[in-house]
N, C-alpha and C positions, 0 to 999 in steps of 0.2 A: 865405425859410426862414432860421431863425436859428440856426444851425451852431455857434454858443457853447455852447449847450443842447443838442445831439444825441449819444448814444451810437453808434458808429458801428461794426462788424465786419466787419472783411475776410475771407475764406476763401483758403489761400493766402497768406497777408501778407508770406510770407520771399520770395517768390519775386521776380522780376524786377519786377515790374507793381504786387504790394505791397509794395514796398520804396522804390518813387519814389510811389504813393500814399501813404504814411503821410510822406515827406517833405515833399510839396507840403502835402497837408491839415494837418500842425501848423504850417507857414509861411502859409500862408495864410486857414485856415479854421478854426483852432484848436477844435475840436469839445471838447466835456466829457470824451470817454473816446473810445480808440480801442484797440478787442480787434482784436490779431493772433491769429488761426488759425489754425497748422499742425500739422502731426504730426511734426516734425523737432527734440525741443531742440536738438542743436549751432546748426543754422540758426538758431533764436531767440535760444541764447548770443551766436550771432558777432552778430547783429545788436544786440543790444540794446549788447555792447559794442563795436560800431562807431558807437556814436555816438546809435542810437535809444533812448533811456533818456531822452524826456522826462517828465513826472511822471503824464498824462493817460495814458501806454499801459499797458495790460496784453497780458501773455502768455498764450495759454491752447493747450495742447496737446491736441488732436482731431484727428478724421480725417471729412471730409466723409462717409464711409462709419457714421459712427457716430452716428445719430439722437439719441441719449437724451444727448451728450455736445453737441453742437448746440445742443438745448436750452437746455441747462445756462449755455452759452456765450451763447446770445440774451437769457436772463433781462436786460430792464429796456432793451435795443437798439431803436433809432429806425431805422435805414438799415445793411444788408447790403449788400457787392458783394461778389460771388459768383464769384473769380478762381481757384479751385485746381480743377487739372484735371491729366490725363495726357495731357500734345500731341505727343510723340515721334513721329512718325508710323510710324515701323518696329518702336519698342517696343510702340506700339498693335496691330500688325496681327501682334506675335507672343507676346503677352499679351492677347487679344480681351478675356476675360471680365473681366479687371484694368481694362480702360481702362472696359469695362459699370460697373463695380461702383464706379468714382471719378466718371465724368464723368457714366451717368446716374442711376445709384441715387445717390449724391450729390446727385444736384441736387435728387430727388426728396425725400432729405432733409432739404434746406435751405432749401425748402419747406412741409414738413411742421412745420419748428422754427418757422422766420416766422408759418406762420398762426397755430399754439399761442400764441406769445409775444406778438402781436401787434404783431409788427413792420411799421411803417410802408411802410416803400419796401425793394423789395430788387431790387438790378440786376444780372443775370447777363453776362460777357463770354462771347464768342462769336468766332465767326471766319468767312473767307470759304472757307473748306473746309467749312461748313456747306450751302452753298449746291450743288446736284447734286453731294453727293458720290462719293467714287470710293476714297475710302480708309476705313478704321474709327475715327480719329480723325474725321473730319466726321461720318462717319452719329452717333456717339454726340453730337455738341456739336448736329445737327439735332434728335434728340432730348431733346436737353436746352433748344432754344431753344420746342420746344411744348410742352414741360412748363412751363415759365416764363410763358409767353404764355397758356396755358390753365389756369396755376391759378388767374389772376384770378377763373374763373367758382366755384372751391371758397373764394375769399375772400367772392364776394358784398357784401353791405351791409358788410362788415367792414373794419378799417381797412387792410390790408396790402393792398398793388399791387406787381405783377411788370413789370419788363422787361426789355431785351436791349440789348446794344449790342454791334453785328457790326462788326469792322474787321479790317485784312491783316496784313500782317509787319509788325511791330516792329523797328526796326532795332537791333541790338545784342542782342538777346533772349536767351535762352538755347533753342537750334536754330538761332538765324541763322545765314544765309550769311558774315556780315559778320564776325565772329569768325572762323570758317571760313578764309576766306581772307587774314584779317590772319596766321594760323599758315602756311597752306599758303606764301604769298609767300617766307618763308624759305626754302623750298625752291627758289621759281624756277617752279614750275609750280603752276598753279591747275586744280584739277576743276568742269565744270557738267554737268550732268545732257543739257543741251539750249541752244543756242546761241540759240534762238528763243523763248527762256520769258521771260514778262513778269509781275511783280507790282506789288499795291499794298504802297505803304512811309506808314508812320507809326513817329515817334519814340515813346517811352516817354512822355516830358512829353505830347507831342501826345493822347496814350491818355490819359493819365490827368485832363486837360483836358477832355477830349472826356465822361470819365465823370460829371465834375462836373459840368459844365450840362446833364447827363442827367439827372441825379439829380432836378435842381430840376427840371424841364419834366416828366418823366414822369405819365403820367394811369395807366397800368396797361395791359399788352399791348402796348405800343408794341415794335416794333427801329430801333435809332438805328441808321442806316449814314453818317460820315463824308464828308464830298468829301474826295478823299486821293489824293496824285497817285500814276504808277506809274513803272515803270522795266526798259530793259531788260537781262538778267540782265548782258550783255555791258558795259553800262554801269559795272555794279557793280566788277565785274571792272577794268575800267580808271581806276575812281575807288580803288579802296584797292592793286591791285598792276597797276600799266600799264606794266610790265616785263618780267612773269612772261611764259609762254607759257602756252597756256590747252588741256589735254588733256577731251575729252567725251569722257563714259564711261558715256550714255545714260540715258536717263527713270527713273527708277526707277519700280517698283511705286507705283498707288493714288496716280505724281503729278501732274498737271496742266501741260498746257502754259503756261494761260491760267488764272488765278482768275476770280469772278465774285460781286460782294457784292449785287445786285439779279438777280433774271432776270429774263424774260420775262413768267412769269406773277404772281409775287409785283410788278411794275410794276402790275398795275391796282390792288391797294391799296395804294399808294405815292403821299405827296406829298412837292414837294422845295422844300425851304426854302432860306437864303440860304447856309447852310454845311453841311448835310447832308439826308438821306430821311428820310420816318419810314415805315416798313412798320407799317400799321396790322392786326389780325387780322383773319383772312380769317372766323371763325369769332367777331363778334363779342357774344356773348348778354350779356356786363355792359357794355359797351365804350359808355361817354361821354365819351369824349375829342373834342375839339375843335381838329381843326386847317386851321380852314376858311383861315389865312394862308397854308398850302400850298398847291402846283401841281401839280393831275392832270400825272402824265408822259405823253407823246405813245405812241399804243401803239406794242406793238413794243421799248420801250425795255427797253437792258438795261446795264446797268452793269458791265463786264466792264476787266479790265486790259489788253487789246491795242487797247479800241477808248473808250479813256479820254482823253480830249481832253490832258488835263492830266498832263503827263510830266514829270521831273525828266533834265536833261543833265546830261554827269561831273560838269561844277563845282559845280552844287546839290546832285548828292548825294555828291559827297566833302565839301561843308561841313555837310552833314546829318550824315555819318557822325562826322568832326571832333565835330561839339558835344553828341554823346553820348561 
């Protein structure tokens, strides 16, 4: 794929995820045009004069909520990633129909603009609170990940392909822990929810890395799920404040002890390659993709953050935290 020549629109673009995509992609991949997305000018102002004003971007002010503006924004776009959402998880669950109206009528938007415009590739991100959900933030991004997956079958012969790529915390995010406790430390004392909670961590780079060799390998329908190691919460804690004393102040609502980016049953159509899964649709009526270099996983298998082989100790992940 020759990425010199490709139009390229983020959704989202000021946010965390498109702010280090639109860095990596003009350093490296220097596409024809690259449309940021959002609904926020100040956000656009500061960005653009912090530094992103290279010649290839444009700005374009929408709101994944607004079809007909979507459109307008896809006119003449090869490749969509489909990054803007509302992932708050306590604004979500006290705002229900706000997060409905961004994360799934959105998507179902940005959709709807792809097939009209005929846009190429479009890759929605995702998350591992997608997987048995338990809060309102995941049920709507499960939602949004089979609307993605099953609009292939409304493209048909047509040129535009959907897919997904599901991964964990981002370290430094905006919602991380890891801000969180870089302020809390000041104080001396650090709050966790649960002493025994375990996630998966990926960097910002690592994400946006992870999005681009998605991008090229995608056949339509696919969920890319990363190898990505975990950690636990206690670790974190003593790799940014291992001074502090550490007060728990219990689970909150809708959250999870343990994440889970494969289950049980989405493992039987799953193969796993040398650096991530692909979850293939279980519901496959267009679906010719070919990834017979994948490996049926063993059943049974399930991809969960407690019981993830591959763990990160203080030292790797205070140098993770470090180089963000």
């Amino acid at each position: 794929m020759s990425w010199s020549e490709k139009t390229i629109l983020v959704t989202g673009g000021t946010g965390s995820f498109g702010k280090k995509f639109t860095e990596i992609v003009l350093k490296e991949l220097r596409p024809k045009k690259l449309i940021i997305f959002s609904r926020d000018e100040l956000k656009q102002h500061e960005m653009q004069v912090g530094g992103f004003d290279d010649p290839s971007i444009r700005y374009f002010i929408g709101d994944v909520r607004d079809v007909d503006r979507l459109r307008r924004a896809m006119n003449g776009v090869d490749i969509v990633v489909h990054a803007a959402a509302l992932k708050q998880v306590p604004a979500c669950e006290y705002n229900p129909i706000e997060a409905v109206a961004t994360n799934i009528d959105g998507a179902k938007n940005v959709i709807e603009a792809a097939l009209d415009c005929g846009v190429t590739k479009v890759l929605a991100l995702s998350t591992d609170k997608a997987v048995n959900p338990t809060n309102l933030y995941g049920a709507t991004k499960l939602v949004a990940e089979k609307l993605f997956v099953q609009a292939n079958a409304y493209s048909g012969e047509g040129p535009t392909r959907f897919s997904c790529v599901r991964y964990g915390n981002v370290v430094g995010s905006r919602g991380s822990v890891v801000p969180l406790f870089m302020r809390q430390r000041q104080q001396g004392t650090v709050t966790v929810t649960d002493p025994r909670m375990t996630r998966f961590w990926i960097t910002l780079d690592q994400g946006v890395q992870f999005v681009i060799r998605c991008l090229a390998r995608m056949q339509g329908g696919e969920v890319f799920v990363p190898k990505i190691p975990t950690t636990d919460i206690l670790a974190v804690v003593e790799a940014i404040a291992p001074d502090c004393q550490v007060r728990e102040i219990g689970i909150r609502p809708g959250e999870k002890l343990h994440e889970v980016l494969i289950s049980e049953d989405e493992a039987r159509h799953t193969v796993e390659l040398d650096d991530l899964f692909v979850i293939q649709p279980a519901h496959p009526w267009w679906f010719t993709g070919n990834w017979k270099d994948g490996r049926a996983l063993d059943e049974g298998f399930r991809y969960a953050s407690d019981t993830n082989p591959e763990k990160l100790d203080v030292e790797q992940l205070a140098a993770l935290i470090e180089g963000e």
